[in-house]
VEXZATI-147899 format. One record per residue (C-alpha): y negated, x, z. Coordinates in steps of 0.25 Angstrom, whole numbers. Layout:
! VEXZATI-147899
+-------+-------+-------+
!    py !    px !    pz !
+-------+-------+-------+
!     Y !     X !     Z !
...
+-------+-------+-------+
This chain:
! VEXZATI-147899
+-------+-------+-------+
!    py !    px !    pz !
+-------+-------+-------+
!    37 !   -53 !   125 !
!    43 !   -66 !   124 !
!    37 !   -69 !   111 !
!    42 !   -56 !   105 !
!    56 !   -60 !   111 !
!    56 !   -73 !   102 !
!    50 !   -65 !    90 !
!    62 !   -56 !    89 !
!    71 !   -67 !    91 !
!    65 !   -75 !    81 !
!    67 !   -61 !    73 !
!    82 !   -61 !    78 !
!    85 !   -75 !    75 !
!    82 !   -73 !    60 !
!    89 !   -59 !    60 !
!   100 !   -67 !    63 !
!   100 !   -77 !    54 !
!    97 !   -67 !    44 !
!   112 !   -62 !    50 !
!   119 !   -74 !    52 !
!   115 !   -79 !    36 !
!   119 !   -65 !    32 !
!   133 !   -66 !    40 !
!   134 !   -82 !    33 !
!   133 !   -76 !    20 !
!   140 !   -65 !    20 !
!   151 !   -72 !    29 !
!   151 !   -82 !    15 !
!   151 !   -70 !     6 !
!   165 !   -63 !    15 !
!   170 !   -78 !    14 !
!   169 !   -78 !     0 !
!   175 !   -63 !    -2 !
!   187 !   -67 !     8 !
!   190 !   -81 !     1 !
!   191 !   -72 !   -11 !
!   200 !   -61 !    -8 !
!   209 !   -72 !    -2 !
!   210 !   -79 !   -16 !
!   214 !   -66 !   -23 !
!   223 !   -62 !   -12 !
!   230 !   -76 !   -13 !
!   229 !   -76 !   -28 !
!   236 !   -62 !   -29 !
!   248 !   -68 !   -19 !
!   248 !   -82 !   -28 !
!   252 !   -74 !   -39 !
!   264 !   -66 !   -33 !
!   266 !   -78 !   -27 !
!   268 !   -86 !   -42 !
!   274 !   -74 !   -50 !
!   287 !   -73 !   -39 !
!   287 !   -88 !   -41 !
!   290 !   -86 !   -54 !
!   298 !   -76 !   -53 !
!   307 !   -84 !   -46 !
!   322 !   -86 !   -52 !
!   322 !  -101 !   -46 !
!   307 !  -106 !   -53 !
!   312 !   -98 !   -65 !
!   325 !  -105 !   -67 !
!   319 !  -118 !   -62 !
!   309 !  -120 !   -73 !
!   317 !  -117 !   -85 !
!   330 !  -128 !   -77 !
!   327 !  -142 !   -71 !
!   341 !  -141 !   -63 !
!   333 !  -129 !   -53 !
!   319 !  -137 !   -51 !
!   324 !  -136 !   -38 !
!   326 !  -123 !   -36 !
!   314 !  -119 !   -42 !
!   305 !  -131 !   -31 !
!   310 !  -123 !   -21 !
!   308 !  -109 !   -25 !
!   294 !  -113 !   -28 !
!   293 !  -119 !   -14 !
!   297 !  -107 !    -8 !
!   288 !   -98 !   -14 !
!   277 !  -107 !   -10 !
!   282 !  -107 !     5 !
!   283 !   -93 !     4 !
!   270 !   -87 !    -3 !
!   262 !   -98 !     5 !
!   256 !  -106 !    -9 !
!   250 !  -119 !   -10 !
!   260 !  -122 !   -22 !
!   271 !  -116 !   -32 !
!   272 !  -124 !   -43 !
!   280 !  -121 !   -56 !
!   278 !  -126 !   -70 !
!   286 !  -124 !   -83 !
!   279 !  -122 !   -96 !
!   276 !  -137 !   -97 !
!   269 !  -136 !   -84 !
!   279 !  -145 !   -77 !
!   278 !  -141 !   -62 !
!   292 !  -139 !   -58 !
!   290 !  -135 !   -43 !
!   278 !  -140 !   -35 !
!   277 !  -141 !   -19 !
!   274 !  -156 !   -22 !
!   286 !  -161 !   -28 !
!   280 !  -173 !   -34 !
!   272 !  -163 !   -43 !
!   285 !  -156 !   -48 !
!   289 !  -160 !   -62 !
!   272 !  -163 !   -65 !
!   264 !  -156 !   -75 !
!   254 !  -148 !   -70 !
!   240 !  -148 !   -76 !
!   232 !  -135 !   -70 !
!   224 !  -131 !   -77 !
!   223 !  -116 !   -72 !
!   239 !  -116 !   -78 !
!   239 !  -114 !   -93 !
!   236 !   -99 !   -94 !
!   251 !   -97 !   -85 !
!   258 !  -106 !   -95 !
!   253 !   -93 !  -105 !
!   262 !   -83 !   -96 !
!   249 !   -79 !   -89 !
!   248 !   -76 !   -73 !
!   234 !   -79 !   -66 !
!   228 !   -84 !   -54 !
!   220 !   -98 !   -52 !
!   213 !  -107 !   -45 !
!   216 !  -124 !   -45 !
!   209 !  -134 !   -38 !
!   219 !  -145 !   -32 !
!   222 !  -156 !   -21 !
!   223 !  -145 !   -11 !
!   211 !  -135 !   -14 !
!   208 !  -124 !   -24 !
!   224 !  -117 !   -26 !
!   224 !  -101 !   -31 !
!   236 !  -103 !   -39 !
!   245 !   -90 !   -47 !
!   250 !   -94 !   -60 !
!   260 !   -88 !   -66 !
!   270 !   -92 !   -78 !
!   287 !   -91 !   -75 !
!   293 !   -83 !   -85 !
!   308 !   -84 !   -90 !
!   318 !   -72 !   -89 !
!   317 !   -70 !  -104 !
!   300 !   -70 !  -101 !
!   298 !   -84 !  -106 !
!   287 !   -92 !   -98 !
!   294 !  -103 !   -93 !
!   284 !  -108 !   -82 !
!   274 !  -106 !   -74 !
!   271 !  -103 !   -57 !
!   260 !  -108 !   -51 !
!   257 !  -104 !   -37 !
!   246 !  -110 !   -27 !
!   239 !  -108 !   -16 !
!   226 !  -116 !    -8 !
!   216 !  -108 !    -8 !
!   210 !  -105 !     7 !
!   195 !  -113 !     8 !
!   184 !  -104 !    17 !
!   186 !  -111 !    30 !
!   200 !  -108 !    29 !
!   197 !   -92 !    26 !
!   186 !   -93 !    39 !
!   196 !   -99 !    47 !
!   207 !   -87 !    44 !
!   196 !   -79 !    45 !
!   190 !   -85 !    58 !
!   193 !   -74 !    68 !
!   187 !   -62 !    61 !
!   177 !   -70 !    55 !
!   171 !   -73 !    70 !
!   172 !   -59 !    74 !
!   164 !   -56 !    62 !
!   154 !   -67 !    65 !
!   151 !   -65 !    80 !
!   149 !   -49 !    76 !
!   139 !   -52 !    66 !
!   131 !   -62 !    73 !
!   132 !   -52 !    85 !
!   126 !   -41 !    80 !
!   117 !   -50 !    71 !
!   110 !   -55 !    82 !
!   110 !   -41 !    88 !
!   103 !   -35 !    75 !
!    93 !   -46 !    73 !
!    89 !   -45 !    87 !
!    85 !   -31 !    83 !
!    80 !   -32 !    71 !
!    71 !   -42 !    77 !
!    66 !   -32 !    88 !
!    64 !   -22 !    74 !
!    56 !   -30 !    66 !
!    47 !   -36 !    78 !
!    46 !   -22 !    82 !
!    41 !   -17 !    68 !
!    31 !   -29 !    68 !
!    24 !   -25 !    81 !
!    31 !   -37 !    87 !
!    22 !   -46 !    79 !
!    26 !   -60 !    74 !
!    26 !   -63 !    60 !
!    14 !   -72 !    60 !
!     8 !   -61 !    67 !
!    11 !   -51 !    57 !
!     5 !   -61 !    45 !
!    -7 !   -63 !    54 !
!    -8 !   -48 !    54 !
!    -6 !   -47 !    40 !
!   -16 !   -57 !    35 !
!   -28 !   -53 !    46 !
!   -25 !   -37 !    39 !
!   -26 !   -42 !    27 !
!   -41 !   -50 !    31 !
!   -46 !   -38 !    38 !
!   -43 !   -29 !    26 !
!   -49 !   -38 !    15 !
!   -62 !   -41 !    26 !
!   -65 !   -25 !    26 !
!   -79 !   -22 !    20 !
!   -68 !    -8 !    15 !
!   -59 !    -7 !     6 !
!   -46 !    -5 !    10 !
!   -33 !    -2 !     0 !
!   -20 !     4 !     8 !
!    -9 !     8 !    -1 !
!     7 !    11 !     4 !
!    13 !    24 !     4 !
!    17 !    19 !   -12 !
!     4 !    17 !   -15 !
!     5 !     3 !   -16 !
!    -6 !    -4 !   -10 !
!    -5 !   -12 !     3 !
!   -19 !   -17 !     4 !
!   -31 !   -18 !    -6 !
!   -40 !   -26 !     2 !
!   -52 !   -36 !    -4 !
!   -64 !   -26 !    -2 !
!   -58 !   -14 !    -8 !
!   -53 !   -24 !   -21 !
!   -68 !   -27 !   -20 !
!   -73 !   -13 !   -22 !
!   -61 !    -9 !   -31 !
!   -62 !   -21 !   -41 !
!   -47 !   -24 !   -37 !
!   -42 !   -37 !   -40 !
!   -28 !   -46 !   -37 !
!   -19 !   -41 !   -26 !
!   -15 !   -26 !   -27 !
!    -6 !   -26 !   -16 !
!     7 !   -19 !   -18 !
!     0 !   -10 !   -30 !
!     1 !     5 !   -33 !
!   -14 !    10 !   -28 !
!   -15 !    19 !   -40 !
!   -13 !     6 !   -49 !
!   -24 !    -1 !   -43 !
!   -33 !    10 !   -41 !
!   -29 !    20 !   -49 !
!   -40 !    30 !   -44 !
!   -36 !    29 !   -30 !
!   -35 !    40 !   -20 !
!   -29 !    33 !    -9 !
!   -15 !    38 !   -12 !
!   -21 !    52 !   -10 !
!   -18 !    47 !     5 !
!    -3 !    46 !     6 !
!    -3 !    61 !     0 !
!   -12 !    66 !     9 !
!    -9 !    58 !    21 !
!   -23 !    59 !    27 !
!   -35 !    51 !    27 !
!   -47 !    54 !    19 !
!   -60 !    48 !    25 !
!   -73 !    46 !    18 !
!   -70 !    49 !     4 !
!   -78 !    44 !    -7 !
!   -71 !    42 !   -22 !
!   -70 !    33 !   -34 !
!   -59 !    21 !   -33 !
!   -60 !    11 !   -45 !
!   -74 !    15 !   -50 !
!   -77 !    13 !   -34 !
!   -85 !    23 !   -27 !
!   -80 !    23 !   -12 !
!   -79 !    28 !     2 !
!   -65 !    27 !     6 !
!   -55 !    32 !    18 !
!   -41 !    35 !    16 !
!   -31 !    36 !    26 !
!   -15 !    36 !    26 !
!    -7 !    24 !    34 !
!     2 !    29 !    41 !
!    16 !    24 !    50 !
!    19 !    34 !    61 !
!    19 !    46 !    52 !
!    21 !    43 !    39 !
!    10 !    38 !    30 !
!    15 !    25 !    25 !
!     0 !    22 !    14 !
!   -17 !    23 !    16 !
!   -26 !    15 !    17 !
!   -41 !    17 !    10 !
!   -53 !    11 !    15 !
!   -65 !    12 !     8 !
!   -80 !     7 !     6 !
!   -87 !     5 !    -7 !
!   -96 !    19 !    -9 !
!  -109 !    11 !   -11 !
!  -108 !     4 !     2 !
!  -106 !    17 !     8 !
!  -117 !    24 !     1 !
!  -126 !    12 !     6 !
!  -123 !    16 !    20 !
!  -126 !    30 !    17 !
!  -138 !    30 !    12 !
!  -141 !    21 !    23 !
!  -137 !    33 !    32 !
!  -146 !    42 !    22 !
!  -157 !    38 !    12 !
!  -162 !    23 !    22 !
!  -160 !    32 !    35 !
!  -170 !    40 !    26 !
!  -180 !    29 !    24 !
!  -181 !    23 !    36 !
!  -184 !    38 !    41 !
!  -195 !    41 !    30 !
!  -201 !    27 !    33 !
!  -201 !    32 !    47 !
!  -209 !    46 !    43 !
!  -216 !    38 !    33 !
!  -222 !    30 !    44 !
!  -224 !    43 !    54 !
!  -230 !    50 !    41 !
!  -241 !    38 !    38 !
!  -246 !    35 !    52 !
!  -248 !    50 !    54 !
!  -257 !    49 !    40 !
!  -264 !    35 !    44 !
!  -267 !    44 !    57 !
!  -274 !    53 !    49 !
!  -280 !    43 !    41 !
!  -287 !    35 !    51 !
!  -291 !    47 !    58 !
!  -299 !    52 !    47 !
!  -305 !    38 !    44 !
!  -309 !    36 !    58 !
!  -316 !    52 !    58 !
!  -324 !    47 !    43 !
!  -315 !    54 !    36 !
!  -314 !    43 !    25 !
!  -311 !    50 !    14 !
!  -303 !    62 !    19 !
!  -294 !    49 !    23 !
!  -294 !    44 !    10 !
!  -291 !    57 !     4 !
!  -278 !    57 !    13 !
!  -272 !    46 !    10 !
!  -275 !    47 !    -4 !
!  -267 !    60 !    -5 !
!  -256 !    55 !     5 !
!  -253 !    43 !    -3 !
!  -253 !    51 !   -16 !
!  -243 !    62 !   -11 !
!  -234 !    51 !    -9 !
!  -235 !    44 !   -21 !
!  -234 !    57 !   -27 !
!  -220 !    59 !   -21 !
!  -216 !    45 !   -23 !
!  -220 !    46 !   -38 !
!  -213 !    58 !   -41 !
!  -200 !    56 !   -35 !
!  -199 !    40 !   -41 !
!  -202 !    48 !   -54 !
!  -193 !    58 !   -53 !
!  -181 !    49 !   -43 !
!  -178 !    36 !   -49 !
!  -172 !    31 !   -35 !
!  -179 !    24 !   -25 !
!  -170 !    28 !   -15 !
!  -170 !    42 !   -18 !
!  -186 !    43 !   -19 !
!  -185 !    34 !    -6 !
!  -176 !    44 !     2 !
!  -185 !    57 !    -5 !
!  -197 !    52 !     2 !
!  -191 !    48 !    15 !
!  -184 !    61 !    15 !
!  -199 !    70 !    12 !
!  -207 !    61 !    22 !
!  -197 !    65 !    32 !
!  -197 !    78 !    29 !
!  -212 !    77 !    31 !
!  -210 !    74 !    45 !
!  -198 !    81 !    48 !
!  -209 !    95 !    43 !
!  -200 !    97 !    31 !
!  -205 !    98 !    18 !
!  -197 !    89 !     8 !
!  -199 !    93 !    -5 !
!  -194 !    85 !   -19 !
!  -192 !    95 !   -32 !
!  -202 !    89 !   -41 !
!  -192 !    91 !   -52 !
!  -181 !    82 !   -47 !
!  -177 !    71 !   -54 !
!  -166 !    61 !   -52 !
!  -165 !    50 !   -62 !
!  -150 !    44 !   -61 !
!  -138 !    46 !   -51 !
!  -126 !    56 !   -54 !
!  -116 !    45 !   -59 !
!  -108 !    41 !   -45 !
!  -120 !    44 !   -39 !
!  -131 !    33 !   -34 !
!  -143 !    32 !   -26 !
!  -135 !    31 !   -12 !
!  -127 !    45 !   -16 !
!  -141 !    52 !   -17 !
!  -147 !    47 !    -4 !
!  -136 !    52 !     4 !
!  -138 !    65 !    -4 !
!  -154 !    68 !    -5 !
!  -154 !    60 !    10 !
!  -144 !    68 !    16 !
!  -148 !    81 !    10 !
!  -161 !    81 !    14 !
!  -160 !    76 !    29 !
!  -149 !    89 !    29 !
!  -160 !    98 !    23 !
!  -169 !    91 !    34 !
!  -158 !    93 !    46 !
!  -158 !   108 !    41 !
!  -172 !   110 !    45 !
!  -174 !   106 !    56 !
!  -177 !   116 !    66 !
!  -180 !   125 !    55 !
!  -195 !   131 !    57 !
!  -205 !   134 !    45 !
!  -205 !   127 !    32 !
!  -196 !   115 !    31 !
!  -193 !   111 !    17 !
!  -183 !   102 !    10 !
!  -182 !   104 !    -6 !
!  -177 !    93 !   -15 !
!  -171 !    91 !   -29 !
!  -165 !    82 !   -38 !
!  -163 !    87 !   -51 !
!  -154 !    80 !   -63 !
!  -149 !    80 !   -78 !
!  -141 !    73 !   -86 !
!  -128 !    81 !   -80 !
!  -132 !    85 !   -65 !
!  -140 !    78 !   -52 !
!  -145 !    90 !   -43 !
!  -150 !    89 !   -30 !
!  -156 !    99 !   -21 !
!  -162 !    99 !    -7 !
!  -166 !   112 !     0 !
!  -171 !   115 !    13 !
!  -175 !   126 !    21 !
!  -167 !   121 !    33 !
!  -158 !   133 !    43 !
!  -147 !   133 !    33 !
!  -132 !   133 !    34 !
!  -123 !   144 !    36 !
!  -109 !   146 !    26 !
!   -98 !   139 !    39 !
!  -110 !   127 !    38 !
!  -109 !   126 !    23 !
!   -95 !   124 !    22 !
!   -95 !   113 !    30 !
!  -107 !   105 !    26 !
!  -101 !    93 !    19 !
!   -92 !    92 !    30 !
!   -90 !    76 !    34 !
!   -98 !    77 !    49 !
!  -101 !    92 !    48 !
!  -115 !    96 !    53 !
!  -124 !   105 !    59 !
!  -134 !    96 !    67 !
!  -125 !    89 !    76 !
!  -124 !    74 !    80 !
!  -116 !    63 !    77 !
!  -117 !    57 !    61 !
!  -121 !    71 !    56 !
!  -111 !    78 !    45 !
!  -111 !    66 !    34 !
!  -123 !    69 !    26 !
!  -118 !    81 !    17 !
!  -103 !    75 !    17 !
!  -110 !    63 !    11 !
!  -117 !    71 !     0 !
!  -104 !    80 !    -3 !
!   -94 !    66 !    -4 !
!  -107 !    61 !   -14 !
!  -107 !    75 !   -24 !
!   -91 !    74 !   -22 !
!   -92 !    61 !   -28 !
!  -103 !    63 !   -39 !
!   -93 !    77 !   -43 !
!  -106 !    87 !   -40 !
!  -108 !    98 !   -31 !
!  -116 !   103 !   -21 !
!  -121 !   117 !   -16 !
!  -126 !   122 !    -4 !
!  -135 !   134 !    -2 !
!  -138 !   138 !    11 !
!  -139 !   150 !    21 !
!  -144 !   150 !    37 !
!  -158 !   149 !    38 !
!  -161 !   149 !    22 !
!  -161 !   132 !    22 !
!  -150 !   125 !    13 !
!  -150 !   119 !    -2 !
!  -142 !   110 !    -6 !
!  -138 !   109 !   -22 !
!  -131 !    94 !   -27 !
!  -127 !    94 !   -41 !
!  -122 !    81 !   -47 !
!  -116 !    77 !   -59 !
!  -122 !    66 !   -67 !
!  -108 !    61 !   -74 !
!   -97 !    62 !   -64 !
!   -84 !    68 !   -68 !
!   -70 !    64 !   -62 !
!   -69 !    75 !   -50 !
!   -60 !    78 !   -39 !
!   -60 !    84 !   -26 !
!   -61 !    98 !   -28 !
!   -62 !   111 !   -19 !
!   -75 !   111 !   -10 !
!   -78 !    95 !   -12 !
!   -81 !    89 !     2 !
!   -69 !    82 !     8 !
!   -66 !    70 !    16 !
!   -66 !    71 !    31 !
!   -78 !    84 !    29 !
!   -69 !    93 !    23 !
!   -76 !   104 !    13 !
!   -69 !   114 !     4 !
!   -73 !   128 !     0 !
!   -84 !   125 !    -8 !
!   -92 !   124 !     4 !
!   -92 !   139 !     6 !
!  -101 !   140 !    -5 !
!  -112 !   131 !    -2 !
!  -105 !   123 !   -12 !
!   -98 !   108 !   -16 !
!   -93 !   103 !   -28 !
+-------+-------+-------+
C-alpha cells in the first residue's frame, strides 16, 4: 500500500509540474498580451494627447513669436501635468525645442531620429529609447490658421516594464495563481490514481520488464504467432513464424495484407469467432493454424493466429497412424512366425522333413510375392510398409485384406506427399477394420489405388455393419464417432481436411448391415478452390453434401 501511495505521488508530482510549467508559460504568454494592449491603449491616448497640444492657441502663437515662449512653456507643462506624460516638447520647422520639461534642453535642436516623417505633415506613433527607458511618443506637426505647417508636438510617455504590470496586477494575479495550483494539484492527484489504475498498479520498470519477458516468450515459441490490430496493422510477428513465412526486417506497425497478402486472419475481426484446426496456404506455406479474436470487455479490439508448420504436424500424425501401424504389424508379425516356427519344428521332430520344407518354402514365397508386387506397383516404402502391416493385421484380426492387383500409384497429387496418404490408407482401413468387428461370417477389406495423368483414386471397402443416413451425415465431424472412448472422432476429420486441401472429393456408399465403401478422388494438378457447400468445416462442422454420401 505504501508503495502504491509513493507511485501515485510520484505520478502527481509530475502532473503537477507538467501544471505549474503550463501556468509559467501561459502566465508569460498573458504578460505579453497585457503589456501589449497597455501599449496600444497608451499610444491611442498619446496621440489625443499631442493633437489637443497642438491645437492649442498658446503653442500656436508661441512658435511663430519669440515674445510668447513663455506662454507656450507653460501651456505645454500643463498639458503634461494634466494627461499624465513623461514629456511635451514643441519644435519649429528647424527642429528647435522650444518648450521641454527640462529648461536647459529649451532652445536645443533636437536629433530623434523617429521625427522626420512629422516634419512631412504626417501624424504617427513611435517608440525612442533614452536616459529614462523605452518612451511611446505621438507625433504630430502644428499647423498655422491658413494650414501652414509651422511645427511640430511631440508627446511622451515611459513606457511600464513587466515587474511594474505584475505589481498593478498583483492582487488578481494571486487569486489566479492559488486557484490554479489548487486545483492543479487536485487534478494531478487524480490523474495519477487514473493512470496507475489503467496500469494494473504496476511501476514502469515493471511494465518494461513485462514488455521485454512478452516479447522473449513469443519469439521463444516452437509456433508461430502474428496478432494484428482491429486496423489490421500488425502488433506482433514473432521470430518462429518470420522463420516459416520467409519474413524479413521488422514488420511491426504493417498492414497484414501488405506483408502477407494471402492472409486469412482478418477473416477474424468480421466473423468475431475463433476458428480452430484449420489447414491453408500462407506464403507458399502449408500450415495448421488457430485463429481467435482479442478481445476488451466486449468489443474485439484484433486476433491473434497461432500456427505450426504442416509437415511437423503431418510427422506427428503419421506417428499417430502409419508408425502406430508398424509397430503393430511388427507385433503380428512376430505372433504370426512363432505360430509358423511351432509348426515347423513340430513336423521336423515327427520326420516330416520335407513337408517342413515344403512349408516354409511356400510361406516365404507368399511373402515375397506380396512384397514384390506391391514395391512394383507402390513406389513408397511407407506406403508398401503400412499395406503390409495393415494385411498381417488383418490376418490376426480373421479379416481378409485384400490389395486390387490393378492398383498403381506412382507419384503424389501435387500438395499431396507421402504423410497425407498414411493418414488416408492408415485410417481408412483401421475404420473398415472397426466396422467389423462383431460382424459374424466373412470379413473382408478391399483395396485400390488407382491413377492417370489427371486423377488419384482410392478405394477401400468392407463388408462391415454399415452406417445408416443420421451417421453419414455426421461422419467427418471433428470428434464424432460411433465406438465410444476418449481420442476417437479424428481419423475421418483428418482425411476430409486432406481432400479439402488437395481440391477432391470423397463419396460414401453405404446402408445398415450391407458394409460401406469409401470412394477418394484426387486431382493430380491443384486448382485455386474455395470453401464451398458440403466441405468439412473447422470445429466438426459438415454441410449438406453429407446427405448424399458425398464431399467435395
Amino acid at each position: 500500500m505504501l508503495q502504491r501511495l509513493k507511485m501515485n505521488w510520484k505520478i502527481a508530482i509530475l502532473s503537477f509540474g507538467i501544471v505549474l510549467f503550463a501556468l509559467l508559460i501561459g502566465g508569460t504568454i498573458l504578460l505579453g498580451g497585457i503589456l501589449h494592449l497597455k501599449e496600444e491603449e497608451l499610444g491611442r491616448r498619446l496621440l489625443i494627447t499631442a493633437r489637443t497640444a497642438a491645437q492649442q492657441p498658446e503653442i500656436i502663437a508661441g512658435i511663430g513669436r519669440p515674445e510668447l515662449r513663455e506662454e507656450l512653456q507653460a501651456a505645454a507643462e500643463r498639458m503634461r501635468i494634466i494627461n499624465d506624460v513623461t514629456y511635451v516638447v514643441v519644435m519649429d520647422m528647424n527642429r528647435v525645442r522650444l518648450s521641454h520639461p527640462v529648461e536647459s534642453k529649451i532652445g536645443t535642436v533636437s536629433e530623434g531620429a523617429d521625427e522626420g516623417p512629422a516634419f512631412a505633415e504626417h501624424t504617427y506613433v513611435s517608440q525612442a529609447r533614452g536616459e529614462l527607458g523605452t518612451a511611446l511618443r505621438a507625433i504630430v506637426p502644428v499647423m498655422s490658421g491658413d494650414r501652414t505647417q509651422i511645427g511640430v508636438v511631440v508627446v511622451g510617455r515611459i513606457l511600464p516594464t513587466a515587474g511594474q504590470v505584475l505589481r498593478e496586477l498583483s492582487g488578481q494575479a494571486s487569486i489566479i495563481v492559488l486557484l490554479s495550483l489548487t486545483f492543479g494539484l487536485w487534478g494531478s492527484w487524480r490523474l495519477a490514481t487514473h493512470i496507475k489504475k489503467q496500469m494494473f498498479q504496476l511501476e514502469p520498470a515493471e511494465i518494461a520488464r513485462l514488455l521485454v519477458e512478452r516479447e522473449a516468450t513469443f519469439h521463444a515459441m516452437h509456433e508461430g504467432v502474428i496478432a494484428i490490430d482491429k486496423d489490421e496493422r500488425i502488433a506482433i510477428f514473432n521470430d518462429r513464424a518470420k522463420q516459416m513465412l520467409h519474413i524479413e526486417g521488422d514488420v511491426r506497425g504493417h498492414s497484414i495484407r501488405e506483408v502477407l497478402p494471402d492472409t486469412r486472419l482478418p477473416e477474424i475481426l468480421e466473423l468475431d469467432a475463433p476458428v480452430y484446426n484449420q489447414e491453408h496456404v500462407i506464403g507458399g506455406q502449408h500450415i495448421l493454424s488457430n485463429r481467435v479474436p482479442i478481445k476488451i470487455g466486449s468489443e474485439t479490439v484484433g486476433a491473434v493466429a497461432i500456427f505450426q508448420d504442416r509437415t511437423e504436424v503431418t510427422r506427428m500424425a503419421e506417428e499417430l497412424t502409419g508408425v502406430k501401424a508398424f509397430v503393430d504389424a511388427l507385433r503380428v508379425h512376430n505372433h504370426e512366425y512363432m505360430n509358423k516356427l511351432h509348426t515347423i519344428g513340430g513336423l521336423i521332430q515327427l520326420g516330416n522333413k520335407e513337408q517342413a520344407l515344403d512349408y516354409l518354402f511356400e510361406m516365404v514365397e507368399e511373402r515375397e510375392e506380396l512384397t514384390r508386387f506391391l514395391t512394383r506397383r507402390i513406389h513408397h516404402d511407407s506406403l508398401t510398409g503400412l499395406l503390409l502391416g495393415k494385411i498381417s493385421r488383418g490376418r490376426e484380426l480373421g479379416i481378409e485384406v485384400t490389395i486390387d492387383r490393378q492398383s498403381r500409384l506412382h507419384r503424389f497429387p501435387a500438395g499431396l506427399d507421402h504423410h497425407d496418404f498414411v493418414i488416408v490408407l492408415g485410417n481408412l482401413i483401421e475404420n473398415a477394420f472397426d466396422a467389423l468387428e462383431g460382424v459374424e461370417g466373412d470379413k473382408q477389406v478391399f483395396v485400390s489405388l488407382e491413377q492417370d495423368d489427371e486423377l488419384v483414386s482410392v478405394l477401400v471397402e468392407d463388408t462391415g455393419r454399415g452406417m445408416d443416413e443420421a451417421t453419414k451425415e455426421r461422419v467427418f465431424e471433428r470428434g464424432f464417432t460411433t465406438k465410444g472412448g476418449v481420442g476417437r472422432g479424428i481419423g475421418l476429420h483428418l482425411i476430409a481436411s486432406i481432400v479439402r486441401k488437395a481440391g477432391g472429393s470423397v463419396r460414401i456408399d453405404s446402408s445398415p448391415g450391407a458394409g460401406a465403401t469409401f470412394m477418394l478422388t484426387l486431382p493430380m494438378r491443384q486448382e485455386k478452390q474455395s470453401v464451398r457447400k458440403g466441405q468439412p468445416q473447422e470445429g466438426g462442422d459438415s454441410d449438406d453434401g453429407a446427405d448424399t454420401g458425398t464431399v467435395n
